[in-house]
C-alpha atoms as a printed R data frame, in Angstrom:
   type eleno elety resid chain resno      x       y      z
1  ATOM     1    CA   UNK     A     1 -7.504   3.405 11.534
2  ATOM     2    CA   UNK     A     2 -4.523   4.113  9.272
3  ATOM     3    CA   UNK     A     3 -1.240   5.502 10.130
4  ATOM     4    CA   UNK     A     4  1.225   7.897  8.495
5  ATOM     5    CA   UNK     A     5  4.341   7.136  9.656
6  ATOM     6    CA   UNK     A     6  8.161   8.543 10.111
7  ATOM     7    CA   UNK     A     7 11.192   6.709 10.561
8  ATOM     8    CA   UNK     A     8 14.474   7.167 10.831
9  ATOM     9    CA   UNK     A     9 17.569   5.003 11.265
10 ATOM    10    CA   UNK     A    10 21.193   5.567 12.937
11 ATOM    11    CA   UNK     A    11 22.920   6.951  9.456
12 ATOM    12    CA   UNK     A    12 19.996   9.493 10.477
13 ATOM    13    CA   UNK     A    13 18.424   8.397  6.923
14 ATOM    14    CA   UNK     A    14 14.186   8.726  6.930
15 ATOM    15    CA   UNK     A    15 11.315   6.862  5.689
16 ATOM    16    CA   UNK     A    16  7.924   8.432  5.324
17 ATOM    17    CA   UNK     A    17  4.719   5.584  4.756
18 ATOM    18    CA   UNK     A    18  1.364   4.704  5.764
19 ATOM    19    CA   UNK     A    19 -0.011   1.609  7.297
20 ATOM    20    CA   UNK     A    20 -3.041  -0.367  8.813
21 ATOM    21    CA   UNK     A    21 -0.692  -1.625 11.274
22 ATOM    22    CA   UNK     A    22  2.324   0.234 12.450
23 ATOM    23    CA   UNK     A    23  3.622  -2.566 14.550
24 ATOM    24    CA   UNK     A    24  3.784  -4.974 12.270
25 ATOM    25    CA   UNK     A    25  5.025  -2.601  9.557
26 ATOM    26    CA   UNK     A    26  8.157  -1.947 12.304
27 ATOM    27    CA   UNK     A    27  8.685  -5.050 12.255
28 ATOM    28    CA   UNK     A    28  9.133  -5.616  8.458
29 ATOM    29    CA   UNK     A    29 11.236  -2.756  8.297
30 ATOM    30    CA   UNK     A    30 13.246  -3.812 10.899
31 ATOM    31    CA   UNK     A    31 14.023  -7.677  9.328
32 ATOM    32    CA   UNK     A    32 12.423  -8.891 11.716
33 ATOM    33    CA   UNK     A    33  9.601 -10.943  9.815
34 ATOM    34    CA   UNK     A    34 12.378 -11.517  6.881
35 ATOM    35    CA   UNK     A    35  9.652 -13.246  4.831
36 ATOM    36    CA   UNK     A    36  8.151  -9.709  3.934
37 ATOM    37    CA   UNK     A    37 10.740  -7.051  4.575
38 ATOM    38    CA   UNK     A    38 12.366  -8.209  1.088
39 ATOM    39    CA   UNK     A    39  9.434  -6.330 -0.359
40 ATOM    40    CA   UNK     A    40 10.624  -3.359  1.513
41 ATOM    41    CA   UNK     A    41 13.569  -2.803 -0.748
42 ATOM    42    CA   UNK     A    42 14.066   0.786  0.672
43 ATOM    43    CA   UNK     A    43 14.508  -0.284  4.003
44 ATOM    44    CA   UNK     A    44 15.874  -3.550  4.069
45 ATOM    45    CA   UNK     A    45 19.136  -4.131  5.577
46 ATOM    46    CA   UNK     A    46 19.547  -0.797  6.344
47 ATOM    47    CA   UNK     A    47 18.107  -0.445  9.830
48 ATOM    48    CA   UNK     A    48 17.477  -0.507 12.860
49 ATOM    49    CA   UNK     A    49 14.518   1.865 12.002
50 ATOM    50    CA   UNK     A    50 12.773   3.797 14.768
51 ATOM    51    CA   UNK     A    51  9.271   5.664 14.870
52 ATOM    52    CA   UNK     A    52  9.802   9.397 15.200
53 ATOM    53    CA   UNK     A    53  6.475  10.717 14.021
54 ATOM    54    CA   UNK     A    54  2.921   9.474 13.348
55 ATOM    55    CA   UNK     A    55 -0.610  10.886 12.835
56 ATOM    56    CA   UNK     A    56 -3.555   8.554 12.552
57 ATOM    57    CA   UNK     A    57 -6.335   8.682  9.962
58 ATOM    58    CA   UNK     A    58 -9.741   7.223  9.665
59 ATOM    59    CA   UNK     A    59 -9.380   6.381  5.739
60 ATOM    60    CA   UNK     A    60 -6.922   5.142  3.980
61 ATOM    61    CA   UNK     A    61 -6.832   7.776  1.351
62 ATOM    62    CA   UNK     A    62 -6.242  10.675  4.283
63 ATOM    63    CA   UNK     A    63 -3.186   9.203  5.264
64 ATOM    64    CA   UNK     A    64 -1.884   8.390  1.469
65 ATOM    65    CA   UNK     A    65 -2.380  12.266  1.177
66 ATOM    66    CA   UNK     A    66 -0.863  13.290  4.426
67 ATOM    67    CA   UNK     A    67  2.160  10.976  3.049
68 ATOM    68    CA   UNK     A    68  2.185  12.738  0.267
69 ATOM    69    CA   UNK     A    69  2.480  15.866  1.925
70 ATOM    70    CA   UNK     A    70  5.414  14.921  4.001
71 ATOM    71    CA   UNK     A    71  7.488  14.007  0.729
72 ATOM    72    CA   UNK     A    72  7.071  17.444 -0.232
73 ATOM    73    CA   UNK     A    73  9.898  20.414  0.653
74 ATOM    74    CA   UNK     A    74  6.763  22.275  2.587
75 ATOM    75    CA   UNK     A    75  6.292  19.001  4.338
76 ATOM    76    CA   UNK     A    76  9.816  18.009  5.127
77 ATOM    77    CA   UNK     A    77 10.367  21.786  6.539
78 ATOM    78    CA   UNK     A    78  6.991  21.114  8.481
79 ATOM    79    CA   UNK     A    79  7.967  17.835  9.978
80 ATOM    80    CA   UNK     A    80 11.713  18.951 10.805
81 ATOM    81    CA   UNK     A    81  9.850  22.021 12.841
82 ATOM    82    CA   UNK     A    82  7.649  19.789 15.267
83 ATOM    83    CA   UNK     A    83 10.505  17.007 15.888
């Protein structure tokens, strides 16, 4: 299973991405497994990031869509209507 994923931080500043794991993904956002959040360049040092929405997928490419979706004005307006 794949996830599409929210976060958001305390500034109130989001993230939108898609994983195999979530947890683990949380975790690299977070600094917390410093040897790969310095690939995460958007979220490094600027958390503590917190799950706010997420909507699992069988395929990888449904969820890279759905992500896609959510980085979109109609998808923003969507997201900020169900949260």
């Amino acid at each position: 299973m794949y996830e599409t994923y929210v976060l958001e931080n305390t500034c109130g500043k989001r993230y939108t991405g898609q994983t195999e794991s979530l947890s683990e993904r949380l975790l690299m956002h977070n600094d917390v497994l410093p040897e790969k959040a310095k690939f995460h360049k958007t979220t490094y040092g600027k958390g503590p990031w917190k799950i706010i929405f997420t909507k699992s997928f069988e395929t990888r490419i449904e969820a890279m869509k759905f992500e896609k979706y959510l980085k979109t004005g109609a998808g923003r307006k969507w997201l900020k209507s169900i949260i």
